[in-house]
Biopython code that builds the backbone (N, CA, C, O; Angstrom):
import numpy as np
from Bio.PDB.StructureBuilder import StructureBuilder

atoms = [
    (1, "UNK", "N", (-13.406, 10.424, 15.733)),
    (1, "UNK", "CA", (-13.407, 10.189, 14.298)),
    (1, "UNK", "C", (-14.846, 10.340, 13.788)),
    (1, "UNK", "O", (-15.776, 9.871, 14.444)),
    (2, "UNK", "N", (-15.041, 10.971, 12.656)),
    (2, "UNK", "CA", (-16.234, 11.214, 12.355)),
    (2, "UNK", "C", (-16.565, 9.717, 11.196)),
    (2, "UNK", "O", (-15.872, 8.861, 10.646)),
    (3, "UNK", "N", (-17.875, 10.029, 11.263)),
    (3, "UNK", "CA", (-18.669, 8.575, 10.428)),
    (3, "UNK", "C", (-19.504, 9.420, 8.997)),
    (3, "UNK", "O", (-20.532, 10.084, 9.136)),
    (4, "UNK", "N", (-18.928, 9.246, 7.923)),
    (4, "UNK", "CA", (-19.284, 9.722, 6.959)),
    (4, "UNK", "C", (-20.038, 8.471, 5.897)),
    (4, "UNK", "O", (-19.339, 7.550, 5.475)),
    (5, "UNK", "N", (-21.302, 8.558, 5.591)),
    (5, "UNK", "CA", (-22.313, 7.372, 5.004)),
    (5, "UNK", "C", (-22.812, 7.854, 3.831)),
    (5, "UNK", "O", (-23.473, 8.893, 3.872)),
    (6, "UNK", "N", (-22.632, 7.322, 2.832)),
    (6, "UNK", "CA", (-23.050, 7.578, 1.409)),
    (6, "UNK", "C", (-24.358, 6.567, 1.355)),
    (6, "UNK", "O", (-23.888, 5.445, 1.172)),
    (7, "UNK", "N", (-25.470, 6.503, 1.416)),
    (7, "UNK", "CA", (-26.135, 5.647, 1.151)),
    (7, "UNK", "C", (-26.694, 6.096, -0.627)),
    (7, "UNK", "O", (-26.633, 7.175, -1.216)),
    (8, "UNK", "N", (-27.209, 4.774, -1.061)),
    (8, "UNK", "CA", (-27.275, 4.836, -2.824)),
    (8, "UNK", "C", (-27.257, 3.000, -2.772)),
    (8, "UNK", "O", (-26.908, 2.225, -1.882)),
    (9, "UNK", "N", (-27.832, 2.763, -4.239)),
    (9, "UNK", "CA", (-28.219, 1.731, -4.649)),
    (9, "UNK", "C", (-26.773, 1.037, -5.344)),
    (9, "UNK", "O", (-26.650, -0.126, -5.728)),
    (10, "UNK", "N", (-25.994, 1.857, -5.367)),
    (10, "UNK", "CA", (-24.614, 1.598, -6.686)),
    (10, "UNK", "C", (-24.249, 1.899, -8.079)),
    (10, "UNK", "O", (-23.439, 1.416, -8.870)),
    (11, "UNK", "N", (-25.443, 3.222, -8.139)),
    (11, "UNK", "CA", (-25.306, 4.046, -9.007)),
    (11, "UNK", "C", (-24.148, 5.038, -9.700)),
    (11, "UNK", "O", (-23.438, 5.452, -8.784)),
    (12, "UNK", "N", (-23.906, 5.326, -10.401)),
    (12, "UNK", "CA", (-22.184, 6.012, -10.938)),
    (12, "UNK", "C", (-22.442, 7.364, -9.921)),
    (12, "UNK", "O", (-21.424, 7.756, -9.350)),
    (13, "UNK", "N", (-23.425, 7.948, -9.704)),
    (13, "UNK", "CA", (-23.590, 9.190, -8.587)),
    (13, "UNK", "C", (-22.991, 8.731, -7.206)),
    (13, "UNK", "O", (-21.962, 9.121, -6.654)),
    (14, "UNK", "N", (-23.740, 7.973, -6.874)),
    (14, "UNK", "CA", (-23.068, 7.372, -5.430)),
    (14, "UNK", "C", (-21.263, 6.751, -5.658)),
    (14, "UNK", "O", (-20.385, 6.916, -4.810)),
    (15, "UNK", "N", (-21.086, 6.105, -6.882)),
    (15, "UNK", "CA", (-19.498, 6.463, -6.704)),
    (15, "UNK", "C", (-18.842, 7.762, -6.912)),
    (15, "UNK", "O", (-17.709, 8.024, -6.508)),
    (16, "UNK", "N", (-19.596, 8.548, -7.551)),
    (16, "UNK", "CA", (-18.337, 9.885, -7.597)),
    (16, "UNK", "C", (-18.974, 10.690, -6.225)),
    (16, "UNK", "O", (-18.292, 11.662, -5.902)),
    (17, "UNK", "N", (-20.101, 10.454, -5.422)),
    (17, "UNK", "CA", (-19.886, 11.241, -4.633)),
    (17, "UNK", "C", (-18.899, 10.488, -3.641)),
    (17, "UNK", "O", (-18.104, 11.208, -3.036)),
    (18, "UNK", "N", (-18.860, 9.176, -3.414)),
    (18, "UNK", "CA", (-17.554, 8.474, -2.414)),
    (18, "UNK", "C", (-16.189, 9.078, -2.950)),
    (18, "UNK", "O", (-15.200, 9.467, -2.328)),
    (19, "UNK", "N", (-16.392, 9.042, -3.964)),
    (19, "UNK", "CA", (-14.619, 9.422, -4.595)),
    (19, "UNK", "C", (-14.560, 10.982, -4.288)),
    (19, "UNK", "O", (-13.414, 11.419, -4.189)),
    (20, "UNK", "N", (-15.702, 11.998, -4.101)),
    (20, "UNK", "CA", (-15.186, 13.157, -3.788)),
    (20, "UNK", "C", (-15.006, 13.892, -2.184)),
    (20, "UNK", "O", (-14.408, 14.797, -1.602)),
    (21, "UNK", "N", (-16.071, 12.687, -1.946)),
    (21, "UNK", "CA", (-15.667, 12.785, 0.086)),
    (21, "UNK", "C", (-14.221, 12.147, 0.274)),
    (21, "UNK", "O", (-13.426, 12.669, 1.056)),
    (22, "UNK", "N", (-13.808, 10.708, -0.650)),
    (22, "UNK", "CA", (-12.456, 10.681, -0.238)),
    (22, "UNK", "C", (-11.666, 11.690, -0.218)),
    (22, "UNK", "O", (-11.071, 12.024, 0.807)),
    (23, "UNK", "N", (-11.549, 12.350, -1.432)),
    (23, "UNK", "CA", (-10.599, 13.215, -1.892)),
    (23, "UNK", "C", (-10.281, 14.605, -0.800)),
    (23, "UNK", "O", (-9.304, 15.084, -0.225)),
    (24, "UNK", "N", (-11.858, 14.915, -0.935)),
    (24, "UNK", "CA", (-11.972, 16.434, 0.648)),
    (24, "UNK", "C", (-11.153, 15.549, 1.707)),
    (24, "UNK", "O", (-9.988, 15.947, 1.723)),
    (25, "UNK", "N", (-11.334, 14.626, 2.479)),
    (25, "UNK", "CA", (-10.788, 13.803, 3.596)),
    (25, "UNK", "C", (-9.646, 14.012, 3.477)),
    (25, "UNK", "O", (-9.102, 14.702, 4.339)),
    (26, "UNK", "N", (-8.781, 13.431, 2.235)),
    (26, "UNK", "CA", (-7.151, 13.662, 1.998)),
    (26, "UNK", "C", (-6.811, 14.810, 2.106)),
    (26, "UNK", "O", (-5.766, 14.913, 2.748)),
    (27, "UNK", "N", (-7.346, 16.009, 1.662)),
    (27, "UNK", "CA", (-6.966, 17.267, 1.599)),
    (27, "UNK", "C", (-7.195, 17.780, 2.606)),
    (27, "UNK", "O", (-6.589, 18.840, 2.767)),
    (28, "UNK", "N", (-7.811, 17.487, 3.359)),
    (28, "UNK", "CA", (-7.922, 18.456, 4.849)),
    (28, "UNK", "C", (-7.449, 17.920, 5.734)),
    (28, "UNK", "O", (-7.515, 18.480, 6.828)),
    (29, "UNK", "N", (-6.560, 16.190, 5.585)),
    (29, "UNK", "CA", (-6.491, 15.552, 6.886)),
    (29, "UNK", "C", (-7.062, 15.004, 7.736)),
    (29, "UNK", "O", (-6.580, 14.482, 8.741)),
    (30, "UNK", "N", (-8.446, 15.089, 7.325)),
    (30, "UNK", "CA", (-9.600, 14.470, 8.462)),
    (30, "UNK", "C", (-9.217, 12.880, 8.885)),
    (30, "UNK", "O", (-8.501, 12.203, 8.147)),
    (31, "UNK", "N", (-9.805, 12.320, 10.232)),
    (31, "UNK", "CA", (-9.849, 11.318, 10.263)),
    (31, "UNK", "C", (-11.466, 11.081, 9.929)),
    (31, "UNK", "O", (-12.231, 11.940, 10.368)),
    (32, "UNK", "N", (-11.993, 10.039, 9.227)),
    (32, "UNK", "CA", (-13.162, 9.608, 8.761)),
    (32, "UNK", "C", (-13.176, 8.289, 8.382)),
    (32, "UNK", "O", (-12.388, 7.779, 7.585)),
    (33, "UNK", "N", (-14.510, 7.473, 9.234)),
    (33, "UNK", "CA", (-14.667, 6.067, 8.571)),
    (33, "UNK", "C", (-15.817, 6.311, 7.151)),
    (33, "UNK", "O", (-16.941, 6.809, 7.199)),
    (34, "UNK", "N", (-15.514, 6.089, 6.654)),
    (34, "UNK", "CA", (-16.545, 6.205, 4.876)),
    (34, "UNK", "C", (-17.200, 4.988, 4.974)),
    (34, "UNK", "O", (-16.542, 3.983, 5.241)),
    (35, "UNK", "N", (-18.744, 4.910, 4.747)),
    (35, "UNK", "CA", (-19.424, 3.486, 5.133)),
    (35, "UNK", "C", (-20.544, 3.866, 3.974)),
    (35, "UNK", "O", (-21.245, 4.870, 3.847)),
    (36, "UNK", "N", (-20.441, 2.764, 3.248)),
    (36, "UNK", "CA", (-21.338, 3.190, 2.122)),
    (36, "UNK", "C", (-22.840, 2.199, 2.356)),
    (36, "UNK", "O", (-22.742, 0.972, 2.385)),
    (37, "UNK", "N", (-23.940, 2.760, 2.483)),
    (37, "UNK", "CA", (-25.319, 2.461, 2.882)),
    (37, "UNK", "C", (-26.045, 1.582, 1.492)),
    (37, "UNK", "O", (-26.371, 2.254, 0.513)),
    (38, "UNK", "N", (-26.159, 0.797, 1.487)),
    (38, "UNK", "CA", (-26.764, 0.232, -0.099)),
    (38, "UNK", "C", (-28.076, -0.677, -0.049)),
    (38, "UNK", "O", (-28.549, -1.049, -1.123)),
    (39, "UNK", "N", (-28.823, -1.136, 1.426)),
    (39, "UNK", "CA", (-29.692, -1.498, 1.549)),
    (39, "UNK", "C", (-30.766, -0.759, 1.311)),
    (39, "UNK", "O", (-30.856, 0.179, 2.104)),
    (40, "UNK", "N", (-31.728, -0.828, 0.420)),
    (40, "UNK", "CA", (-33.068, 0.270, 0.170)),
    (40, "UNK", "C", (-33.693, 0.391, 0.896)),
    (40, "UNK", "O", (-34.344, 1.437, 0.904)),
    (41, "UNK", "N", (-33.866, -0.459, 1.812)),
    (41, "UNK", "CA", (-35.341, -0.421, 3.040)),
    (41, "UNK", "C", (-34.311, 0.786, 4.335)),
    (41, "UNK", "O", (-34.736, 1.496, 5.246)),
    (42, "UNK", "N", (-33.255, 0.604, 3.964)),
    (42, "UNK", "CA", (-32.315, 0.899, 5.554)),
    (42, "UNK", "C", (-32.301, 2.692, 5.178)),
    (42, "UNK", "O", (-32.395, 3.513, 6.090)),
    (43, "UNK", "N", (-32.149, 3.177, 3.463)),
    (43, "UNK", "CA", (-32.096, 4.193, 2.940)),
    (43, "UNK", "C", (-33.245, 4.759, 2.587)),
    (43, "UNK", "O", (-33.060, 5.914, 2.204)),
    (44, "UNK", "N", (-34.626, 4.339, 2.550)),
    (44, "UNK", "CA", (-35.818, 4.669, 2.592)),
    (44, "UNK", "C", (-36.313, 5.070, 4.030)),
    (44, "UNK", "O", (-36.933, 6.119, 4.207)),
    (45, "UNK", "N", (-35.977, 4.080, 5.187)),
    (45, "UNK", "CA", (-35.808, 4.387, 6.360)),
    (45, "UNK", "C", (-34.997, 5.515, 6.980)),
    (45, "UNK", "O", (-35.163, 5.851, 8.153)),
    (46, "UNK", "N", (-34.238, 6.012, 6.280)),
    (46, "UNK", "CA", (-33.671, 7.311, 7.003)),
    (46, "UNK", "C", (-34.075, 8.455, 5.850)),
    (46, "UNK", "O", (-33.325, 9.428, 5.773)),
    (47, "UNK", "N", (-34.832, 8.408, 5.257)),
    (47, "UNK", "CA", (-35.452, 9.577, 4.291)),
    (47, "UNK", "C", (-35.081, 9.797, 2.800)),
    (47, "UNK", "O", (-35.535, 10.475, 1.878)),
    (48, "UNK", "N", (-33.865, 8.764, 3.000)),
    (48, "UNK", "CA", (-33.719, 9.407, 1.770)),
    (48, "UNK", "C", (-34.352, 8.348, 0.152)),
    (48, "UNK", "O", (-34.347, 7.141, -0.092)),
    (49, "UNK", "N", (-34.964, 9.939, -0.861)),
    (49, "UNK", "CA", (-35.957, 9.376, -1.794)),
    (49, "UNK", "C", (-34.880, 9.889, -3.173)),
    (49, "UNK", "O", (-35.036, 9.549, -4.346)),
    (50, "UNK", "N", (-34.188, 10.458, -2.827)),
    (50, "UNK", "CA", (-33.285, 10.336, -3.895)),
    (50, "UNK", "C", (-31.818, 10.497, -3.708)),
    (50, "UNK", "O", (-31.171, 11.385, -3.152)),
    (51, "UNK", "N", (-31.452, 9.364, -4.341)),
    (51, "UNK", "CA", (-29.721, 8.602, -3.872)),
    (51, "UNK", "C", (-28.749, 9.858, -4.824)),
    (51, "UNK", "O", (-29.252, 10.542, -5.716)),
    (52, "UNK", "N", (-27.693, 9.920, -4.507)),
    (52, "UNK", "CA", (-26.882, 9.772, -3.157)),
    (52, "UNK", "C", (-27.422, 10.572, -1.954)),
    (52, "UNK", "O", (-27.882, 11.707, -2.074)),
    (53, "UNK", "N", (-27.349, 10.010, -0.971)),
    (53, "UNK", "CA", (-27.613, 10.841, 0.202)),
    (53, "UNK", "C", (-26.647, 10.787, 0.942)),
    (53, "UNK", "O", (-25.823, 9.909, 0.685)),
    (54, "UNK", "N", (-26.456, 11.472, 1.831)),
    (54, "UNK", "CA", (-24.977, 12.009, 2.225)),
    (54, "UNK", "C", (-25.163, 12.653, 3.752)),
    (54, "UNK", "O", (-25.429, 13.760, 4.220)),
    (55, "UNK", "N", (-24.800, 11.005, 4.376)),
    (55, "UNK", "CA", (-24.943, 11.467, 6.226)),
    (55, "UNK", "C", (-23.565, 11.829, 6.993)),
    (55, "UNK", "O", (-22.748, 10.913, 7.078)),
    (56, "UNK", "N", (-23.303, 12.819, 7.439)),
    (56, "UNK", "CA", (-22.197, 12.860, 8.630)),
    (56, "UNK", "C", (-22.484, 12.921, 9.893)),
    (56, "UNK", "O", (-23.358, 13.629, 10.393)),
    (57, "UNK", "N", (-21.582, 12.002, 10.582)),
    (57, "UNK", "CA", (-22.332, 11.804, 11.993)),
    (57, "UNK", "C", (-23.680, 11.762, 12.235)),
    (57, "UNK", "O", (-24.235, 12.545, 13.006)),
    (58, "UNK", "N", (-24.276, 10.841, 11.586)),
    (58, "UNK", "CA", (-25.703, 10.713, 11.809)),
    (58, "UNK", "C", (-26.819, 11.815, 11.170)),
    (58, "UNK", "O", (-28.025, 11.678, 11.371)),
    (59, "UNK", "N", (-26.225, 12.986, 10.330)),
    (59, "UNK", "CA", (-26.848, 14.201, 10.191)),
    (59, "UNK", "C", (-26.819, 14.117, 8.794)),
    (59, "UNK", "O", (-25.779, 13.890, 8.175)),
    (60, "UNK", "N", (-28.257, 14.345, 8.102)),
    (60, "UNK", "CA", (-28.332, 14.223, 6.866)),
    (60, "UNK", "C", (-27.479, 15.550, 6.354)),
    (60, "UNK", "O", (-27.509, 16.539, 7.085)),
    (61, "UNK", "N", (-26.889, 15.591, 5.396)),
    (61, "UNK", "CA", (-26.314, 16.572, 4.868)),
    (61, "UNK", "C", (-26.815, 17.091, 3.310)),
    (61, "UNK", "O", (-27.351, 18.188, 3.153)),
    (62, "UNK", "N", (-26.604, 16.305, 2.383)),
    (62, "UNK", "CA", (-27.785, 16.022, 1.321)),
    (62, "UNK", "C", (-28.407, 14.884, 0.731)),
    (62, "UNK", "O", (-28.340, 13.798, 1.307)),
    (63, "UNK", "N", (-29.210, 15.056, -0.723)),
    (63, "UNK", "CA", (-29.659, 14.029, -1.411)),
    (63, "UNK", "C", (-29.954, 14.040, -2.727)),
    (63, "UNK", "O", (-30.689, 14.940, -3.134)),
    (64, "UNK", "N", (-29.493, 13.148, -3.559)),
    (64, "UNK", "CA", (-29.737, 13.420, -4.623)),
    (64, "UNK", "C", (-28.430, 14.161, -6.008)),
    (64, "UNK", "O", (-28.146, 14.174, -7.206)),
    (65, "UNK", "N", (-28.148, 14.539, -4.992)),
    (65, "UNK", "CA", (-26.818, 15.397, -5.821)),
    (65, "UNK", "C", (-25.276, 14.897, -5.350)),
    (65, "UNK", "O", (-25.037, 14.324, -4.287)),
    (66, "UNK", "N", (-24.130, 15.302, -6.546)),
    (66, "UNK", "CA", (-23.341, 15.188, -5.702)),
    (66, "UNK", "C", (-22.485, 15.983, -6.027)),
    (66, "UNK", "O", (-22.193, 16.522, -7.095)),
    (67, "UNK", "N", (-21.931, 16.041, -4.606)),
    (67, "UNK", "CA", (-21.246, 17.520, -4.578)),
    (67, "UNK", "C", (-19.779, 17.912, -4.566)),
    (67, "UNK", "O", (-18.808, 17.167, -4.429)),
    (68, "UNK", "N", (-19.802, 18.937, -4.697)),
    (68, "UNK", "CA", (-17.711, 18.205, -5.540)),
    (68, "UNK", "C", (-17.169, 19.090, -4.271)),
    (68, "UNK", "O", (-17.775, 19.808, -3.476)),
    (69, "UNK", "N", (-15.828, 18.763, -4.396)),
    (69, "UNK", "CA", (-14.695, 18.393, -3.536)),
    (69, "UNK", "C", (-14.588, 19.815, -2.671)),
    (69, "UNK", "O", (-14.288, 19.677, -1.485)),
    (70, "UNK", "N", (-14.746, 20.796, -3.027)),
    (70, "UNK", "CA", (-14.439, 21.900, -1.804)),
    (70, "UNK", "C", (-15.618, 22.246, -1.241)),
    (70, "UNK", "O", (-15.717, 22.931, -0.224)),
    (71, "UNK", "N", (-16.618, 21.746, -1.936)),
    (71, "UNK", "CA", (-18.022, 21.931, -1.088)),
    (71, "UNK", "C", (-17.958, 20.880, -0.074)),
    (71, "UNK", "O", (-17.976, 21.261, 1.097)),
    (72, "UNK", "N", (-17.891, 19.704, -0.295)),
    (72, "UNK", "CA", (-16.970, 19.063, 0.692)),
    (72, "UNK", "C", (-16.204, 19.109, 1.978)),
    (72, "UNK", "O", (-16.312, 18.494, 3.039)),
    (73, "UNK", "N", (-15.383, 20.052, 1.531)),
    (73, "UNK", "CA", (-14.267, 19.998, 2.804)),
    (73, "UNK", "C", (-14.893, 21.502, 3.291)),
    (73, "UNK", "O", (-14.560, 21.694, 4.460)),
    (74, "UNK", "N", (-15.466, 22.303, 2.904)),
    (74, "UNK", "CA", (-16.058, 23.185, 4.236)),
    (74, "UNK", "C", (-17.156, 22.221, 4.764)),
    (74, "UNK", "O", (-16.744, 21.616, 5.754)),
    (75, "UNK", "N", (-18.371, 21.902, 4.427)),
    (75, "UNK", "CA", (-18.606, 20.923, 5.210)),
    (75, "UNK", "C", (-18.260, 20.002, 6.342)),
    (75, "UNK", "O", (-18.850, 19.982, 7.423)),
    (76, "UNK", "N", (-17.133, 19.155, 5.956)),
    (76, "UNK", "CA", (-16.566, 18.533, 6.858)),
    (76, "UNK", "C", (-15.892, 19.299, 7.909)),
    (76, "UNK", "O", (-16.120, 18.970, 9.073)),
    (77, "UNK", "N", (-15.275, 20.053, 7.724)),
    (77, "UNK", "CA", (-14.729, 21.475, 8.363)),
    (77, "UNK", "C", (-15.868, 21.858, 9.446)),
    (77, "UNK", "O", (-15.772, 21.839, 10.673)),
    (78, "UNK", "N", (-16.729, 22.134, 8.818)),
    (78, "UNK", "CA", (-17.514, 22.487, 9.829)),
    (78, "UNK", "C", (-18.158, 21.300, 10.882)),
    (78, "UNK", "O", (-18.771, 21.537, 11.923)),
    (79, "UNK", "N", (-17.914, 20.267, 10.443)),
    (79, "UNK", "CA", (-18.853, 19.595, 11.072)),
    (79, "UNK", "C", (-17.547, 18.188, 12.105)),
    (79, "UNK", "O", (-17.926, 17.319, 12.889)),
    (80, "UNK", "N", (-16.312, 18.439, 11.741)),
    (80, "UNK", "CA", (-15.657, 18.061, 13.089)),
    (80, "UNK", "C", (-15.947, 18.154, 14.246)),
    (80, "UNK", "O", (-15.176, 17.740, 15.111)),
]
sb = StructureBuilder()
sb.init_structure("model")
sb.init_model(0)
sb.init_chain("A")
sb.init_seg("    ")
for serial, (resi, resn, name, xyz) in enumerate(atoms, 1):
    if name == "N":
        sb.init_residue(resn, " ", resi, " ")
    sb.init_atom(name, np.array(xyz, "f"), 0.0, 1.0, " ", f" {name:<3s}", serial, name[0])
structure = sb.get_structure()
C-alpha cells in the first residue's frame, strides 16, 4: 500500500489538493493511506517552503501547487 502525505498548515490549497488525491485514488483503485502532515517544524524539515507539498512513498512529488485529478492518477500510476 502506498503512503500518500499532504503536508500544509490547513490552508484551502492543502484541502483541495487532499480532495483531489482522494478522488485520483477512487478512480484508479489504488490502495493508499492519505496522512495529512500539519506540523511546521516536521514540513520545514522535509523541504518543503511552500505548502501544499505532496509526498508519495517518502518521495517529494511537489510544492506549492495543487494539482488536479488526472495529473494525479498518472502519477500515482507511475509510482505503484
Amino acid at each position: 500500500m502506498m503512503l500518500i502525505e499532504i503536508l500544509g498548515t490547513g490552508c484551502s490549497k492543502c484541502f483541495s489538493l487532499e480532495r483531489h488525491v482522494r478522488k485520483a485514488i477512487e478512480k484508479i483503485g489504488a490502495e493508499a493511506e492519505i496522512k495529512r502532515v500539519e506540523d511546521i517544524n516536521e514540513i520545514i524539515e522535509r523541504g518543503v517552503i511552500n505548502v501544499p507539498g505532496l509526498f508519495i512513498n517518502g518521495e517529494l512529488i511537489s510544492t506549492g501547487r495543487v494539482l488536479g485529478v488526472k495529473d494525479l492518477m498518472k502519477i500515482i500510476v507511475e509510482k505503484r
